[in-house]
N, C-alpha and C positions, 0 to 999 in steps of 0.2 A: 612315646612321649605324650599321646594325645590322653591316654587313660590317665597319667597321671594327674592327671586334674580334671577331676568330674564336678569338683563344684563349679567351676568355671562353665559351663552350660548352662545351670541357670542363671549366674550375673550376665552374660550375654545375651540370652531370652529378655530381659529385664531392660537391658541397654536397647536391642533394637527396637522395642516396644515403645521405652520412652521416649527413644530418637523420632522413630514414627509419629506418635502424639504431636509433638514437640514442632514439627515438621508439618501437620496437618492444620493445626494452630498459626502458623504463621505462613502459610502459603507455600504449597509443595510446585507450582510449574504447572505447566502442562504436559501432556502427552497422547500420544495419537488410540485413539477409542474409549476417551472418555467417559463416552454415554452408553455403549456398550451394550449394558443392563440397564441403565438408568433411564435410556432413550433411545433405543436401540436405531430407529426409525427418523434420526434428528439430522443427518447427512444425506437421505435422500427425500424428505419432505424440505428442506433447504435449495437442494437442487433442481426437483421440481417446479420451485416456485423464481428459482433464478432464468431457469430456463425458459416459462412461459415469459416470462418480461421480457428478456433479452429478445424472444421472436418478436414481441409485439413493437418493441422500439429499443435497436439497437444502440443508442446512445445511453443506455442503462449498464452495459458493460464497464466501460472506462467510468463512468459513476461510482459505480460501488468499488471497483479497484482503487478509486483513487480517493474515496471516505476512506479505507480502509490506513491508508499511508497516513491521510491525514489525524488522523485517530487516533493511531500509535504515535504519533511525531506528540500529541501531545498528551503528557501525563499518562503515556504508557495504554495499551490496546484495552481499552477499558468501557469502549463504546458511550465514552461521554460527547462524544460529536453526534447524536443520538437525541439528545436530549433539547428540548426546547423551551423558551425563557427569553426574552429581552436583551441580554447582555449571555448568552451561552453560545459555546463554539459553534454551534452551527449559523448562527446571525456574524461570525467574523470574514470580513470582505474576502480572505484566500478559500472558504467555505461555501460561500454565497451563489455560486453556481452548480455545486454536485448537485446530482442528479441519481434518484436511489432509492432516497427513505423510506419511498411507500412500500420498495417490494421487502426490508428488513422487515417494516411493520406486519406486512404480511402473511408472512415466514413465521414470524414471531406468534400470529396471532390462531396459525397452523400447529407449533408447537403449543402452545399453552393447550388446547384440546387435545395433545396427545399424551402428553404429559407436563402438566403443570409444575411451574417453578422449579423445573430444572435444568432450562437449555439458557444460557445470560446471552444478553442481546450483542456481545461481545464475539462469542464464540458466531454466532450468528452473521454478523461481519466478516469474521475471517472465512468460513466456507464459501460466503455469499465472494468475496474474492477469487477465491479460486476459481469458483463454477464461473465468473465470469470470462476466468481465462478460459477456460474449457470452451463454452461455448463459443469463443470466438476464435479457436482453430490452435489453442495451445495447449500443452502441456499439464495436468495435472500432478497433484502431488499431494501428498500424507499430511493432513493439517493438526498436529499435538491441539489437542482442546482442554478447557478445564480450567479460561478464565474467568473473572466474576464481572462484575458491571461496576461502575467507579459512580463515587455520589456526588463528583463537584464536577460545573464545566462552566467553564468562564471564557469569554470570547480574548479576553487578555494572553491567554496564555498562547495563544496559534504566535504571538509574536516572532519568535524561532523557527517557524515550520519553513522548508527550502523554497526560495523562491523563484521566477521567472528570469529575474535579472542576476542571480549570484555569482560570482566565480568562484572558478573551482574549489580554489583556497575556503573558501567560505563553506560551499556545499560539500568538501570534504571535512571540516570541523565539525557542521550542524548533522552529520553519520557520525564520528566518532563519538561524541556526542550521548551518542545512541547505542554507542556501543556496536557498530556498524563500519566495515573496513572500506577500502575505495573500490574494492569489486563489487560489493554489495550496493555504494552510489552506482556505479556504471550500470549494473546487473537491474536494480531498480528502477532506474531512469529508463530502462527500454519499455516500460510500463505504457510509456510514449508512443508507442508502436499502433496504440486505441487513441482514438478520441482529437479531440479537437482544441482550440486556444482560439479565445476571443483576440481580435486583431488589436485591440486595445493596450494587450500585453506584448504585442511586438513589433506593431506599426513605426514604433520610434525605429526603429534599424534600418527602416526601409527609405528614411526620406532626411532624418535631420541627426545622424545617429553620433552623437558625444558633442553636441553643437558645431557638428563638420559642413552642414548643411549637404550631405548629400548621407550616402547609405554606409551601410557597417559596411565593408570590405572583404570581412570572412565569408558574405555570404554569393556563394556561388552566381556570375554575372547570367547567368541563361537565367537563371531558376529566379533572379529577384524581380522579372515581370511578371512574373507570375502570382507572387507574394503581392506587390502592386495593384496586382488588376482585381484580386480580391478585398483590397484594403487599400480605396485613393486615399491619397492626402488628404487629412480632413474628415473622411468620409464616416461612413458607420461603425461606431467603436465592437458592436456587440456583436456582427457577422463573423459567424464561426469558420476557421481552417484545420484543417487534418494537422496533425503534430508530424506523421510517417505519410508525408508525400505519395502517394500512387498506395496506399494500403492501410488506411485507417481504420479499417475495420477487421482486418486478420490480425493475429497476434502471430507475430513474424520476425525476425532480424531484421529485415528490410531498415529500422531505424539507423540500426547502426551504418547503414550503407548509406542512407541519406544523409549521415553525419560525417562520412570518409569525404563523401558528392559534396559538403561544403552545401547541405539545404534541411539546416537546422532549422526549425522555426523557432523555437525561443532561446533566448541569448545564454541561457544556464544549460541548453543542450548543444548548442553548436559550444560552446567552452569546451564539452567532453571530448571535443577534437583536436580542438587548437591548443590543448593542453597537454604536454607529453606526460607528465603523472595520469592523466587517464587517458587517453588516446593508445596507449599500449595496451588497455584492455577490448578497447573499441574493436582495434585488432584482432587481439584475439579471440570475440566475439563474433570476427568476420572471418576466421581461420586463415589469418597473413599466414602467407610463407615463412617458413623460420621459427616463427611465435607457438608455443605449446598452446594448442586453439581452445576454446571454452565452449560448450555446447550452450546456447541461450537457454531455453524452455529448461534442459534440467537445475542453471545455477539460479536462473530466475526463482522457480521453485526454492530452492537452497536458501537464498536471499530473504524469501518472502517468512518461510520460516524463523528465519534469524527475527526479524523483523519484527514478527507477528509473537516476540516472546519480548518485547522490551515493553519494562515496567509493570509487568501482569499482576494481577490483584485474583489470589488464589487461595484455598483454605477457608477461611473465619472474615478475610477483608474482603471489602466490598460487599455485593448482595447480588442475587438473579432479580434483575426487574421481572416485574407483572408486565409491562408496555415498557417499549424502550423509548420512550420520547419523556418518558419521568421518573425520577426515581420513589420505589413504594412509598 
């Protein structure tokens, strides 16, 4: 059958050619060794430079992981939270405290002497994520590269990004959203596992919480002196608390057991319990009896993945910045 038709070889040569073009023109994706040849050396001068920061001051971890969320949440992984301007995503109040910038800049400013105009401050992000899991006792994983850098950032647009206070209902739409299933919220939210929350974001729980005049209820009676005694009534809105109780600084499950324990700190992660639509992941997270268990660090990766592909600006759109805090 197959010799029967020998011209059909070259309309096929010709189709997958054109398809390719066609495909290259409008953004093919990512995928994992991008730089390969391009830049062969752009995954460990990356990591290098994640790694010295992360020793020197370890609240640079949950930093760049959490630019990273916030990045993609808006207008697609494009490293316009990057860029700086008066009115650009990184001057918007859910922005206003990451903590990071300098070691992208610096990474960035490590690639351009190795290879200029080929690594986008994008792709640059998503490593700098990962390596910060790494460093901090978790899991690595295969990061697809081969986005571009996005030319607009508006502080308007973070309007959507998940917030402190949403329920679930909410922070299950703002993933879908995204193109992002309710393991992928649960799976991401143990992101929470690093880093800290200004008491300012959840001090209301602790003392006057739905105008009850007393505290949320969901949250565990031992554990909310303890939330108290870091954050009196009244007191200093900008004193920092661990989000993972007794391990803020490992990348660990531990969240999820602090969420079973009923000693959530913010009101959008203690939901992930008090919610049966997610609460059966939490579970499985913590390998309940019964529940086909989920390993964290490998779905997390999986997630991060997913995540790290929404909205991607690839091929001929967008541009590789020169510096990532402007666009050329």
């Amino acid at each position: 059958m197959m010799q029967t038709f020998p011209n059909n070889k070259g309309l096929i040569i010709i189709f997958i050619l054109l398809a390719t073009f066609i495909t290259l023109a409008i953004g093919q994706g990512t995928r994992v060794g991008f730089y390969q040849t391009s830049c062969p050396r752009a995954e460990t001068i990356v990591r290098s430079v994640v790694q010295s920061a992360v020793n020197s001051n370890a609240a640079v971890a949950p930093g760049l992981l959490r630019m990273f969320f916030h990045d993609c949440f808006v207008n697609g992984c494009d490293a316009s939270i990057l860029i700086d301007g008066s009115s650009s995503e990184k001057t918007a109040a859910p922005n206003s405290l990451l903590r990071g910038f300098e070691v992208i800049d610096a990474a960035k400013t490590q690639l351009e002497t190795a290879c200029p105009g080929v690594v986008s401050c994008a792709d640059i992000l998503a490593l700098a994520a990962r390596d910060s899991v790494v460093q901090t006792g978790g899991t690595g994983w295969s990061v697809p590269l081969g986005r571009r850098d996005g030319l607009v950032s508006r502080a308007a647009d973070t309007a959507n990004l998940p917030a402190f206070n949403d329920p679930v209902s909410v922070q299950i739409r703002k993933f879908t959203d995204k193109g992002l299933n309710t393991q992928d919220l649960v799976a991401l939210s143990g992101a929470h596992t690093l880093g800290t929350a200004a008491c300012t974001l959840f001090s209301y729980r602790l003392y006057n919480f739905n105008s009850t005049n007393g505290p949320d209820p969901s949250i565990d009676p031992a554990f909310l002196p303890t939330l108290q005694n870091l954050c009196p009534n009244g007191g200093d809105g900008t004193v920092r608390v661990d989000l993972d109780n007794g391990s803020g600084g490992r990348f660990d499950n531990s969240y999820y057991a602090n969420l079973r324990n009923r000693r959530g700190v913010l009101e959008s992660d203690a939901a992930l319990w008090n919610d049966p639509t997610t609460q059966r992941f939490v579970q499985r997270f913590l390998g309940v009896r019964g529940l086909l268990g989920l390993t964290f660090n490998v779905e997390f990766g999986r997630s991060m993945v997913r995540m790290g592909n929404i909205e991607v600006k690839s091929g001929t759109q967008g541009e590789i910045r020169r510096v990532c805090t402007a666009i050329n």
